[in-house]
C-alpha positions as CSV (number, residue, x, y, z in Angstrom):
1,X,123.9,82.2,110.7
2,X,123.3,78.8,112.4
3,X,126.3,77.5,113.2
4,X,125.4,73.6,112.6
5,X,125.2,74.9,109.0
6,X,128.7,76.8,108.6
7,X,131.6,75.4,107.5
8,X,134.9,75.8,108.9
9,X,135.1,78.2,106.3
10,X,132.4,80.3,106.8
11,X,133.1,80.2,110.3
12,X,136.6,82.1,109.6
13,X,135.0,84.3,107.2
14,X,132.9,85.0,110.2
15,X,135.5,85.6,112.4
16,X,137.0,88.3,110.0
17,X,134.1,90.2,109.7
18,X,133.9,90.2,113.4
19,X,137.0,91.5,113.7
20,X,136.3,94.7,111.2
21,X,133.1,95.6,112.9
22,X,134.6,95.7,116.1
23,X,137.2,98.1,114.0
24,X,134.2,100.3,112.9
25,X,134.5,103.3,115.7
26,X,131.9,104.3,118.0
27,X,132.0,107.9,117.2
28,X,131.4,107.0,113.5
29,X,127.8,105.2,114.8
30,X,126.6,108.7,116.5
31,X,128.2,110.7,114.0
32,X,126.1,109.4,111.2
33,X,123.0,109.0,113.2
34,X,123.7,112.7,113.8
35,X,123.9,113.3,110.4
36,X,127.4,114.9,110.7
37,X,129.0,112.1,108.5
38,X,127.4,112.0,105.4
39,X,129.2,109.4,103.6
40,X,131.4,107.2,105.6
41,X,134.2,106.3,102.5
42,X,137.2,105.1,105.0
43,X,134.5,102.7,106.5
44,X,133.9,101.0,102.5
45,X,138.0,101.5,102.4
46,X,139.0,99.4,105.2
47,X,136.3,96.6,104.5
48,X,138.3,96.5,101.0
49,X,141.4,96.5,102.8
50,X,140.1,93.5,104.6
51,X,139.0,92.2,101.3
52,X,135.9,91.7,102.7
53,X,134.1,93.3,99.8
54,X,132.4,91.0,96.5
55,X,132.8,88.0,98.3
56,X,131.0,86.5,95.7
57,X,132.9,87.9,92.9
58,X,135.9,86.3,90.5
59,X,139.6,86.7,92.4
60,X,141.0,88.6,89.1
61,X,138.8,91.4,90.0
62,X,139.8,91.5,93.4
63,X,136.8,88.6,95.2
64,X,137.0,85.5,96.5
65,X,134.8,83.6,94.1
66,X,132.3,82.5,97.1
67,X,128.8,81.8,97.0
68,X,125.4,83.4,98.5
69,X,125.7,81.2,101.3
70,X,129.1,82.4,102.6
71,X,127.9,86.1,102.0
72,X,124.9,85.8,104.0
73,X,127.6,85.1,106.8
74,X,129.2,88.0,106.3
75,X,126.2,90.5,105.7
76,X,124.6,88.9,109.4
77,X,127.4,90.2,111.2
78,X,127.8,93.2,109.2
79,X,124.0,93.8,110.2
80,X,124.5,94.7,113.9
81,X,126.4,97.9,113.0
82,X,122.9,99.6,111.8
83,X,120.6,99.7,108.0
84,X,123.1,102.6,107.3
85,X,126.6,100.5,107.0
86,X,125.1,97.3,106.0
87,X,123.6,98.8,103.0
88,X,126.9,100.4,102.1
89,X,128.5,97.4,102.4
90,X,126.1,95.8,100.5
91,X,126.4,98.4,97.6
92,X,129.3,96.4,96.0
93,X,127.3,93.4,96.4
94,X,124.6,94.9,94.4
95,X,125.9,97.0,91.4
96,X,128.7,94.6,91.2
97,X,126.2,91.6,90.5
98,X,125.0,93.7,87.4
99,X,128.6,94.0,86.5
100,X,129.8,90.5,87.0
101,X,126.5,89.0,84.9
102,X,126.3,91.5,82.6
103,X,129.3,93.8,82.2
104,X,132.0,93.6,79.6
105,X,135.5,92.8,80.0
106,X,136.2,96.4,80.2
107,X,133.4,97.2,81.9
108,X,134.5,94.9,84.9
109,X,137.9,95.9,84.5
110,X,136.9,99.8,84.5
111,X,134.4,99.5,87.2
112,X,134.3,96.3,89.2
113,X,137.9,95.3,90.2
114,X,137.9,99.2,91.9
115,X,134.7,98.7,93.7
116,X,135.9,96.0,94.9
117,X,138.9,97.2,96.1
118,X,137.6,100.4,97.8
119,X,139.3,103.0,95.0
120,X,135.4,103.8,93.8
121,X,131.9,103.9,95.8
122,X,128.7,103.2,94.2
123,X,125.0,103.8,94.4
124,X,122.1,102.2,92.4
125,X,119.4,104.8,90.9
126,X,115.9,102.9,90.3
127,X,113.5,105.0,92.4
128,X,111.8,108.3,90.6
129,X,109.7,110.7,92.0
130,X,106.6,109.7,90.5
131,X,107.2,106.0,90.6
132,X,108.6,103.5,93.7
133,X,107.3,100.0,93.5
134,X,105.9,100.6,89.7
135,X,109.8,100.3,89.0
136,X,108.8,99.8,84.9
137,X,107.0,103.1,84.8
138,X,110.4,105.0,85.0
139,X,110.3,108.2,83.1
140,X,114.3,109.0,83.0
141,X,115.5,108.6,79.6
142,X,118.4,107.7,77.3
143,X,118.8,109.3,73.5
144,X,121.3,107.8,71.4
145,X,123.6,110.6,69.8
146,X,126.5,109.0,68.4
147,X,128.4,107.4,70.5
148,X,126.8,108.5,73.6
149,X,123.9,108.3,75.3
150,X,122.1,111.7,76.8
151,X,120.3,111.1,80.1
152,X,117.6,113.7,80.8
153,X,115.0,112.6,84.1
154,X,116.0,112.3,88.0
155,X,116.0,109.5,90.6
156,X,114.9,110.0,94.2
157,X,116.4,108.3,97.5
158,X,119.4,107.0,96.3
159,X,121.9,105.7,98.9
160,X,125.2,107.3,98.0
161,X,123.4,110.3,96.2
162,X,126.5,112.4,98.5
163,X,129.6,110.8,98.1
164,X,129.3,107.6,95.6
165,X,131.4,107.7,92.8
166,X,129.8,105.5,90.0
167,X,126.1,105.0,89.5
168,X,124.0,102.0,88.1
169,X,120.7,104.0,85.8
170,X,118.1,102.9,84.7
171,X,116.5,105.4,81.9
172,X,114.2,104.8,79.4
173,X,115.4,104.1,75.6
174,X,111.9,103.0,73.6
175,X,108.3,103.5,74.8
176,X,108.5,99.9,76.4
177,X,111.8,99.2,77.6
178,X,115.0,100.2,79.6
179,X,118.1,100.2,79.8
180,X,121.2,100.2,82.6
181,X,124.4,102.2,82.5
182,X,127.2,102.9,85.0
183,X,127.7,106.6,85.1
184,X,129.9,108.3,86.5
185,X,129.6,111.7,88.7
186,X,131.7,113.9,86.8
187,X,129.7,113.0,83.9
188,X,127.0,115.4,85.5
189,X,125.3,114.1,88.0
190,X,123.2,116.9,90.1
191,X,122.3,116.7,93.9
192,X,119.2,118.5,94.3
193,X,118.5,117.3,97.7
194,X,119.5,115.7,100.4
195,X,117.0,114.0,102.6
196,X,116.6,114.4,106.5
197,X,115.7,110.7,107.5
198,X,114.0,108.7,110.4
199,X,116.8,106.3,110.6
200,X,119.2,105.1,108.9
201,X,121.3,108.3,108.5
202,X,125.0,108.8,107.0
203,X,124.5,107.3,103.5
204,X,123.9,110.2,101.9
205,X,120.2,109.6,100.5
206,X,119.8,111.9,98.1
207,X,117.6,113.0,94.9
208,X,120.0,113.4,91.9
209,X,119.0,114.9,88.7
210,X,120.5,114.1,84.9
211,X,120.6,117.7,82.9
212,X,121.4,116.6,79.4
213,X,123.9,113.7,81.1
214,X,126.6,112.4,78.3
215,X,127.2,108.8,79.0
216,X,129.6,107.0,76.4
217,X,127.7,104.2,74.9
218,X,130.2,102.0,76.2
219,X,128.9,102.4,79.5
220,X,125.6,100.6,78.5
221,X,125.2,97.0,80.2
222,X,124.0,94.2,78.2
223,X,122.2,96.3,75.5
224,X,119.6,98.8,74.4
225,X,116.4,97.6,76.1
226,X,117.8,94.7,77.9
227,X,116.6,96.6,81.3
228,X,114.1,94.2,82.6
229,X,116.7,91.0,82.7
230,X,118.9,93.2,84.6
231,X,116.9,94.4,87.2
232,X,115.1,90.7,87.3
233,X,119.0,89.6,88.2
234,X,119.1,92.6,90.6
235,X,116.7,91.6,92.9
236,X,118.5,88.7,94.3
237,X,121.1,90.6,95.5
238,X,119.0,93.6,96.7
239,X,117.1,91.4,98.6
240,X,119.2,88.8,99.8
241,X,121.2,91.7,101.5
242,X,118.2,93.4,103.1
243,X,117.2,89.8,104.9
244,X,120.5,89.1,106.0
245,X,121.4,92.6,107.0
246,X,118.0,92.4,109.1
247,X,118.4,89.5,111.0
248,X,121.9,91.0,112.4
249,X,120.0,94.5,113.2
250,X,117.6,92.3,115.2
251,X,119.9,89.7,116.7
252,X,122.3,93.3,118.2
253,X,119.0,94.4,119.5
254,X,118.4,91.0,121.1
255,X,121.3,90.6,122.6
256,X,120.8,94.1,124.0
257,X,117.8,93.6,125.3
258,X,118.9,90.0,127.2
259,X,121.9,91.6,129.0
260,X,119.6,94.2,130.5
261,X,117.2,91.5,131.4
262,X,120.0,89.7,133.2
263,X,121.0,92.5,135.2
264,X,117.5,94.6,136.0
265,X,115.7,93.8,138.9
266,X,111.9,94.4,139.8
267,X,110.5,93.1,142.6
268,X,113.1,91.5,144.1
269,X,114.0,89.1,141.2
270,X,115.9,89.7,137.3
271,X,113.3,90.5,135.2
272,X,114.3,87.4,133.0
273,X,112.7,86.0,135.4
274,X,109.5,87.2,134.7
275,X,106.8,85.1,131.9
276,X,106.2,88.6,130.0
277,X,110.1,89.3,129.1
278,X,111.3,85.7,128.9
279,X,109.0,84.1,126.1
280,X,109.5,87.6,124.3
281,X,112.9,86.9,124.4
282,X,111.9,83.5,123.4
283,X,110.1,84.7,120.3
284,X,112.7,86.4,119.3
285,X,115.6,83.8,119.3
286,X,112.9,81.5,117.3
287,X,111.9,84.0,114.8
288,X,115.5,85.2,113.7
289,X,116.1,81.3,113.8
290,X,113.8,80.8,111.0
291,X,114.4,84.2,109.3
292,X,118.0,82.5,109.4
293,X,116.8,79.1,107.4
294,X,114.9,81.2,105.2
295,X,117.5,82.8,104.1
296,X,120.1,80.0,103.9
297,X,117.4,78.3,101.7
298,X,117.1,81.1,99.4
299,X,121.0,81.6,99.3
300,X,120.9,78.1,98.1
301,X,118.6,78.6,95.1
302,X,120.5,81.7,94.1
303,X,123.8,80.1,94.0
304,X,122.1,77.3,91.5
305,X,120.4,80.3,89.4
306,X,123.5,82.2,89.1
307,X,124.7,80.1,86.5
308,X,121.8,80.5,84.3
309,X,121.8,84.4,84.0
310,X,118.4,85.2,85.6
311,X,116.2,84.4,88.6
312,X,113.8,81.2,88.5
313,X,110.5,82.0,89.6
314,X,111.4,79.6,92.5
315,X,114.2,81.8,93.3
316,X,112.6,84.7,93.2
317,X,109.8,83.6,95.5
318,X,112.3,82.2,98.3
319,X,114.4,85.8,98.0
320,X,111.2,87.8,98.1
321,X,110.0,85.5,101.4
322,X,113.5,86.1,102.6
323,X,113.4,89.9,102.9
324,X,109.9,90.3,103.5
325,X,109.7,87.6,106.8
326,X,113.7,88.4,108.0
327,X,112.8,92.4,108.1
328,X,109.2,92.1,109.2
329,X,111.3,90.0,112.1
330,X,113.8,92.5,112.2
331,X,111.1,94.8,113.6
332,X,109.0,92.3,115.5
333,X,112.3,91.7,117.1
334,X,113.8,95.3,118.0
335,X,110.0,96.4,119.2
336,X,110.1,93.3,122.0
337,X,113.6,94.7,122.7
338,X,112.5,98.2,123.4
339,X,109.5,96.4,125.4
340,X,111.5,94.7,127.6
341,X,114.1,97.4,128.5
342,X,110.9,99.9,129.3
343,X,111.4,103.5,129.4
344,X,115.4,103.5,128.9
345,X,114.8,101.4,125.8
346,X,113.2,104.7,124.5
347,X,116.2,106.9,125.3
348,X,119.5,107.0,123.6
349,X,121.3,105.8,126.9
350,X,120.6,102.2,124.8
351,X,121.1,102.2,121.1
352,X,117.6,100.1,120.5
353,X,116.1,103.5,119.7
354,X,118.2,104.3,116.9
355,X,117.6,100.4,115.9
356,X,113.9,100.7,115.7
357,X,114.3,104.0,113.5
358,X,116.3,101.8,111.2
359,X,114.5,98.6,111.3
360,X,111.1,100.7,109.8
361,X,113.2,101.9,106.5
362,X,114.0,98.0,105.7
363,X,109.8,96.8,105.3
364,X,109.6,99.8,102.3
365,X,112.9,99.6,100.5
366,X,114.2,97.3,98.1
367,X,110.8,96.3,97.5
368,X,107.9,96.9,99.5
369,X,106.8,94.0,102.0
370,X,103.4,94.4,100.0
371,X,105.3,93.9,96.8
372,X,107.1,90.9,98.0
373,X,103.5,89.1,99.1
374,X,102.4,89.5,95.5
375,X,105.6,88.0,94.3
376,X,105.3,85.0,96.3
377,X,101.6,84.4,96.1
378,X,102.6,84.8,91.9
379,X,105.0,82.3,92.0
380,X,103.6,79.7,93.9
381,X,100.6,79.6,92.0
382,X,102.0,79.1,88.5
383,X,104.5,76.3,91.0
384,X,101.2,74.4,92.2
385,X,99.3,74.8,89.0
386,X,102.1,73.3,86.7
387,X,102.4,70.3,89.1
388,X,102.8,67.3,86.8
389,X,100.7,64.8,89.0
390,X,104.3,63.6,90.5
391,X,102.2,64.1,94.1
392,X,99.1,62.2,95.6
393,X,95.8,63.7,94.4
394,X,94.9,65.7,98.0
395,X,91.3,66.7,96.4
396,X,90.3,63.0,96.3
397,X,91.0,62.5,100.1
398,X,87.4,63.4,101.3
399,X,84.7,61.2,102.1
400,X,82.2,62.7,99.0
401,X,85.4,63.2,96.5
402,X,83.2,61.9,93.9
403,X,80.5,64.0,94.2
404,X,80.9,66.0,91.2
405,X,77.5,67.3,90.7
406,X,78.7,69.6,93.7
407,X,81.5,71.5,92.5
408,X,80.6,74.1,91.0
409,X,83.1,76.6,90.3
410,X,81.2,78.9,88.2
């Protein structure tokens, strides 16, 4: 993040972080991009170890009771180690928020405080084979017999689908609405498939499948039907981890790209030298710079929603510009990378190859890019529209204002 906005606080938080991603071990980097590590669980151990994980959650579950805007600290640095780490890092972020808004106090004590602490790994199953962005059209279902809950349906490209222990659901329990539950593997959870991916390799993306799934009716979150407020809640933190995450894959592939500019030569001079390499550098500082702000404001106005339970349409509009301009930068950023290294950026004698691969999964998931314009355009309409005349009238500042013979609308 910027550092005239960090406290001395955040900047030690920073530090910390620092230190456990230069903990995180080469080998584990090209064994996942390899796809020879399929779940990294000692990498989610030692950040808990660190107690680096739920930052943001209550210190009797094992947090340190901090807001969005220390988190975003953390998940920048976190960032540079790849899409594939940063979103299981972020994992506890996520399906712990659903926990710490809407769990019980057994729920939390069951479920969070071991997240938390590294004892259990978690995944979060939205997406279904038939439906990605139309998240509401899910098909998986939930019948009530006694006092459980039978889940019959699947979910597709779920983070975690190979190793996670506990799963956030969402399954259908009335012809119009949802529901969530944390369930866990032994419950019966299926693999069916295991996806070979782009980028972003090692988490395990699978496609898991619910045969006649007995959940305890405990494990329900909130209540029958409450579905839609959780996964209104949800998108904070899905998205506030995405942007962050982004803007440290694209500042690792910046700084990659300006030490090889430094040092590489072509016609006698560095080719930082050079008008074509150096404003693409400069592009780049400036767009993560305001992919940075963007961010910080949206952290701010999700730390002042947290307290009311749900997402303002304000909020939701600055975290949906968040993701959608910090990864669209995190892409802009790693493609001027690769152009300014040349033909070795395209090799994997440089790691900006495997960055690009990751940077293209981070436009399409947790959201489209596509989905986030029509959240923002959304919101900022019913914001303008339900203006209470507080500003100056800007349609009267014309020369002919009071011609209203001529605007015709209809």
């Amino acid at each position: 993040m910027l550092d005239v906005t960090l406290t001395e606080q955040q900047k030690d938080l920073r530090r910390q972080v620092r230190e456990f991603v230069r903990w995180v071990p080469r080998d584990l980097l090209l064994e996942m991009d390899a796809d020879q590590v399929r779940y990294p669980r000692e990498y989610v151990r030692e950040a808990a170890r660190r107690k680096l994980l739920g930052l943001r959650f209550p210190p009797e579950y094992g947090g340190r009771g901090l807001q969005w805007r220390d988190e975003i600290v953390a998940l920048e640095e976190v960032g540079v180690l790849g899409a594939s780490l940063g979103c299981l890092y972020s994992l506890v972020s996520i399906v712990g928020d659903a926990l710490h808004h809407f769990g019980t106090a057994e729920q939390k004590q069951k479920y969070l405080a071991p997240l938390i602490s590294g004892e259990l790994c978690c995944a979060e199953a939205l997406t279904e084979p038939r439906g990605g962005s139309d998240f509401f059209g899910a098909t998986a279902t939930a019948t009530r017999e006694g006092d459980t809950y039978v889940l019959r349906g699947q979910k597709r490209f779920i983070v975690g689908a190979e190793g996670a222990d506990i799963f956030m659901v969402y399954a259908r329990t009335s012809e119009d609405g949802l529901s969530a539950f944390i369930v866990e593997r032994e419950m019966g959870i299926e693999v069916e498939y295991l996806y070979g991916l782009m980028g972003t390799r090692g988490g395990g993306a699978g496609r898991i499948v619910f045969h006649d799934t007995r959940v305890p009716a405990e494990n329900l979150l909130l209540g029958e039907n409450r579905g839609e407020q959780i996964f209104n809640q949800m998108m904070i933190p899905e998205r506030m981890t995405s942007a962050a995450c982004a803007v440290g894959l694209g500042r690792a592939a910046l700084e990659v790209a300006l030490r090889y500019s430094n040092k590489r030569k072509a016609f006698g001079r560095r080719i930082r030298q050079f008008q074509g390499v150096s404003f693409k550098i400069a592009d780049s500082i400036t767009t993560l710079d305001a992919a940075r702000g963007l961010i910080l404001g949206a952290a701010a106005a999700a730390d002042t929603a947290a307290d009311r339970l749900g997402s303002t349409g304000h909020t939701r509009r600055l975290v949906s510009e968040a993701k959608k301009f910090a990864t669209d930068t995190a892409w802009e950023v790693v493609n001027h990378a690769m152009q300014i290294m040349g033909g070795i950026g395209y090799t994997n004698i440089y790691p900006i190859e495997r960055m690009l691969r990751d940077a293209r999964l981070m436009m399409i998931w947790t959201g489209t890019n596509e989905i986030m314009n029509l959240i923002i355009q959304h919101e900022y309409y019913l914001e303008v529209l339900a203006e209470t005349g507080e500003g100056r009238a800007l349609d009267l500042d014309a020369q002919e204002a009071g011609a209203t013979d001529e605007k015709i609308y209809e």
